[in-house]
N, C-alpha and C positions, 0 to 999 in steps of 0.2 A: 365469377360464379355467384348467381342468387343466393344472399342466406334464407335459409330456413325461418320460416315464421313460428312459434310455439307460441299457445295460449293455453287456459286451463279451463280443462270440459269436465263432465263427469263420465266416467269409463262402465260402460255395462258390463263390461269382463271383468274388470277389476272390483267393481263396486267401489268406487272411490271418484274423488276426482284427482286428474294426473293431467301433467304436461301432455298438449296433441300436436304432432304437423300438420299447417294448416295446408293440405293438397291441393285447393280449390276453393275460389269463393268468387259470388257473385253479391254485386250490393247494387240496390236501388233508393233512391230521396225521390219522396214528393214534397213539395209543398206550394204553399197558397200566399203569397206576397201580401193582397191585401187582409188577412187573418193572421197573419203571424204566424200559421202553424204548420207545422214540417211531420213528413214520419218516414223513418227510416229503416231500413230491409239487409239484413243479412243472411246469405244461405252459405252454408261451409261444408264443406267434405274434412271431416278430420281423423286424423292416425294416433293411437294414442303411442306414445314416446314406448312405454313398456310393454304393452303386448300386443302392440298392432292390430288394435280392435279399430275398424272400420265404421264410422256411425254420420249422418247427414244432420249440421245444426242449423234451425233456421231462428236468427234473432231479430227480434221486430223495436221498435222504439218512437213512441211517440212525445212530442213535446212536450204534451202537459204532464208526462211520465216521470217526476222529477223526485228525486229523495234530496233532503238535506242534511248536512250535516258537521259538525268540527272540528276545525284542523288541528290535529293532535300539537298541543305543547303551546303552539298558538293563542289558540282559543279563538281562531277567528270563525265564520259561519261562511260554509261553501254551498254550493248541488252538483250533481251530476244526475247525467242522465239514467235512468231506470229499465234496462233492458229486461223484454221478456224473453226464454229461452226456452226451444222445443228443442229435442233429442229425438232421430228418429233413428233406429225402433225405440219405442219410449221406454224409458231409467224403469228397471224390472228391482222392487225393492222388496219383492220375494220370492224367491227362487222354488221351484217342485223341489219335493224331500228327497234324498238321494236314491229311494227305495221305490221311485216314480214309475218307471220302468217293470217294478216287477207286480204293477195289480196286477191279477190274476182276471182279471173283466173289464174287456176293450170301452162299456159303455163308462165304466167309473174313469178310466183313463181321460176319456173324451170329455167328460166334465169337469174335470181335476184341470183340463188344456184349459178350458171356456173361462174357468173361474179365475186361471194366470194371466190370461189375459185380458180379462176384466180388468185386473189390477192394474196393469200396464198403465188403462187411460182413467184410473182412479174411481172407477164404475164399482164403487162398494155394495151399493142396490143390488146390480147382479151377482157379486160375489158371494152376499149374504142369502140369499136366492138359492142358488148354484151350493152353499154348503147345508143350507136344509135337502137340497134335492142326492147329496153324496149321501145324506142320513137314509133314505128312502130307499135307494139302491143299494145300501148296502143291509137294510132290515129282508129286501128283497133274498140277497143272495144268500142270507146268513139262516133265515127261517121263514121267508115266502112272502106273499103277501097277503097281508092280517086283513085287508079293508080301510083299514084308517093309522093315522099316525101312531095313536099312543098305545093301539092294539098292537103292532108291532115294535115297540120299545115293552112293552110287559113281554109280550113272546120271548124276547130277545132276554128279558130280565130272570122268567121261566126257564128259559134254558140255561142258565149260569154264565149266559154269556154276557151279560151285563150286570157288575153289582150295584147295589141301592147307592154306594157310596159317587159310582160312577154317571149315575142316572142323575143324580143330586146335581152333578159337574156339568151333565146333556144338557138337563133342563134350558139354563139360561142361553143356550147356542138357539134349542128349537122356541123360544120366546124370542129374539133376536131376530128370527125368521119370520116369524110373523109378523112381529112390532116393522117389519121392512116392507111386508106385502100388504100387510092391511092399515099398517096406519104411518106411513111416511117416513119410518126413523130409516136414517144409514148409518152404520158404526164409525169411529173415526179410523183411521189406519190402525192406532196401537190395538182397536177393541177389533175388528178385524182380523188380528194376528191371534188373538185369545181364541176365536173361533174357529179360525182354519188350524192350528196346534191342538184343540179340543178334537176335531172333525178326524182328523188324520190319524190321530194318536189311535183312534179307534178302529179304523178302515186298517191301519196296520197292525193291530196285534189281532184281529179279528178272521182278515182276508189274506195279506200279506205273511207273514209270521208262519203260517199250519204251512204253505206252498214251498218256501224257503224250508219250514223245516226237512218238507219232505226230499229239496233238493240236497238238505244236508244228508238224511237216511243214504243217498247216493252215493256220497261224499266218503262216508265213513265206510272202512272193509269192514267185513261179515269175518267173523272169527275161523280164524285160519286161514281167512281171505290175503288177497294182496293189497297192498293200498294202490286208490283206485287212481289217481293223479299225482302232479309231483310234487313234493313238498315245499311249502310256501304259497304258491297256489291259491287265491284265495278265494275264487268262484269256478264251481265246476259247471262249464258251458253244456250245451247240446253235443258239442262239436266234441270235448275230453269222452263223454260218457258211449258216445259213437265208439271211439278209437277202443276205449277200455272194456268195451260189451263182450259178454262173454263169448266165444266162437257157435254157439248156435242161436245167443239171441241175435247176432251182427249179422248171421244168414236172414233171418227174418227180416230185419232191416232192412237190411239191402234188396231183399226181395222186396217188398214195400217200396222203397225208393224208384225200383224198376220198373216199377209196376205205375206210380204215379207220373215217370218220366214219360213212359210208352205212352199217353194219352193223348201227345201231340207234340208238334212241333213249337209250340208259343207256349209250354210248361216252363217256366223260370224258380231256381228255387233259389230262398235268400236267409240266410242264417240268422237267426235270435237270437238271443243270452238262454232261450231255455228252451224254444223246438227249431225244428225245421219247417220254415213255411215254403210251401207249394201252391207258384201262382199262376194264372192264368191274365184274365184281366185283373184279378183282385186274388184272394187267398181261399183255396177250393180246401185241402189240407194242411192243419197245423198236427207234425207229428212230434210226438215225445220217444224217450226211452228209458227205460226204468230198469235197471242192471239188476239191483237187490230183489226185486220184483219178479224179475226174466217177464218183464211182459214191453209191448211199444203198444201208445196208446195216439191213436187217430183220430183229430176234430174235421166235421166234414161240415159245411155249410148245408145244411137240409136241414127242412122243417120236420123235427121226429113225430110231429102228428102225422106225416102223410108215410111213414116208415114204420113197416111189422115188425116190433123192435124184440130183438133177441133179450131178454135179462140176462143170460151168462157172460154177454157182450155188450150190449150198448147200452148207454145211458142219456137222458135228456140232460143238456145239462144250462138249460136257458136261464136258469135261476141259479147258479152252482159256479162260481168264478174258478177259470181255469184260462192257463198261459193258452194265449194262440185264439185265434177266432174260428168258431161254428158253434152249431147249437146240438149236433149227434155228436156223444164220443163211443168212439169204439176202443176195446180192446182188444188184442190182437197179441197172441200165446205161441204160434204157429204157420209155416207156410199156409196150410189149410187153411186157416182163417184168414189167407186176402184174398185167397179163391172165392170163401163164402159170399163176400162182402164187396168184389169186385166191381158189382152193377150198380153198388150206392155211390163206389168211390168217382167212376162213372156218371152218373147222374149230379153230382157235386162240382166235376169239371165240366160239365156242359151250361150248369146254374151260370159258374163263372164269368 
């Protein structure tokens, strides 16, 4: 029986480096007789011993790659050769916050992706980029947009949602941003981490934090209520607050639900942490439900300019971060009200 080859890689699941099985490998050597010079090819499939993370190493080495150095106790003077070492998918040495998941605006999500994996291949330019542009989308969703940057950091300061002492701490992130687009600087990794911890800290107590809270409002019974899930329990999904709904908001629901199923045959629907998405080729309805409320609340992809929008129901809500994707939200009290609204829900699945 073959033994087992182990060497030591660095573990993208573990964050560390740890013993790997070597599964696979392929090696190639060129070299040139009359120049003396060689260069050497290693590609590996390797397993890591503790958590079976699955990663492709390829190490390259060329002769004049050489480090020196002395033999401990000795004192004599060696070299060895100097391998370079790629990991693919490349060593991820910052992780999304665990709260990644619950922006409330698919567009912040998508650059929150862009700027992780910037990091990945050490692309700090874009990342510092990429977190001026989270500041931007997020002055957008929080109080619109002003025209210019610092016009919207005052709006933002005007409305108590930014204090002086906070603005003070902004500052050097959106100069960091600039010093990157206009005049060549990249931060180094540590000053990087200063940036995206300043960036985020803010996009979560801002965006994150009010949506969370309101899924706690959920969460907690209404006095002489029952409690709404089971104890311990420590996220109340789409899927609790469905089961827990009171027996007429759960008829609405489910009438909603029927109503988006009846649309077609190629309707697929796939559970979130906080609605139900309704898809088609893409996601036509993202629906909520809201117990303490008594109301389920319906995102439909349509442009609300091109929609005679009820106020007692619908809202625009393009600038307005909220779980799930579209840009009309409707709310929805009543069987009657997906009668009303049947022709938009309609027109949303044919967008799809």
């Amino acid at each position: 029986m073959t033994e087992e080859r182990i060497e030591w890689f660095f573990c993208n699941a573990c964050k560390q480096k740890t013993k790997h099985f070597v599964r696979g490998e392929y090696n190639k050597h060129d070299d040139d007789d009359n120049q003396m010079v060689w260069f050497k090819q290693r590609m590996l499939i390797i397993e890591c011993c503790g958590c079976e993370n699955l990663e492709l190493v390829k190490m390259t080495l060329f002769s004049e790659d050489v480090e020196y150095f002395d033999k401990p106790y000795k004192g004599e003077s060696d070299n060895q050769g100097k391998w370079d070492e790629v990991i693919y998918p490349p060593v991820t040495y910052r992780n999304p916050p665990a709260w990644f998941e619950d922006l409330p605006d698919p567009t912040l999500r998508e650059i929150s992706d862009e700027i992780y994996n910037s990091l990945q291949t050490g692309s700090h330019y874009l990342a510092t980029f990429g977190s001026r542009t989270l500041i931007d989308r997020l002055i957008v969703l929080t109080v619109g947009d002003k025209g210019n940057f610092q016009k919207g950091l005052q709006a933002l300061q005007d409305g108590g949602m930014l204090s002086q002492h906070e603005r003070e701490i902004l500052n050097p992130v959106v100069d960091a941003g600039n010093a990157a687009a206009h005049r060549g600087w990249a931060p180094t990794k540590e000053q990087i981490a200063v940036i995206l911890d300043t960036v985020e800290g803010l996009i979560h107590r801002l965006l994150v934090l009010p949506k969370l809270a309101e899924e706690l409002e959920e969460a907690v019974p209404s006095r002489g209520g029952s409690v709404k899930v089971k104890a311990g329990k420590p996220v109340v999904t789409v899927k609790d607050k469905i089961e827990a709904a009171p027996k007429d908001l759960r008829a609405v629901y489910d009438k909603l639900a029927g109503t988006l199923r009846a649309l077609g045959d190629d309707v697929t629907i796939h559970p979130q942490k906080h609605y139900m998405a309704f898809r088609r080729n893409r996601n036509f309805a993202s629906v909520q439900i809201y117990n303490q409320k008594r109301v389920v609340r319906v995102y439909l992809n349509l442009d609300p300019d091109t929609v005679d929008m009820d106020p007692m129901m619908m809202r625009d809500v393009r600038q307005i971060g909220h779980f799930g994707t579209g840009d009309l939200e409707i709310t929805i009290k009543s069987k009657k009200d997906i009668e009303n609204v049947s022709a938009l829900i309609a027109m949303s699945y044919e967008a799809s």
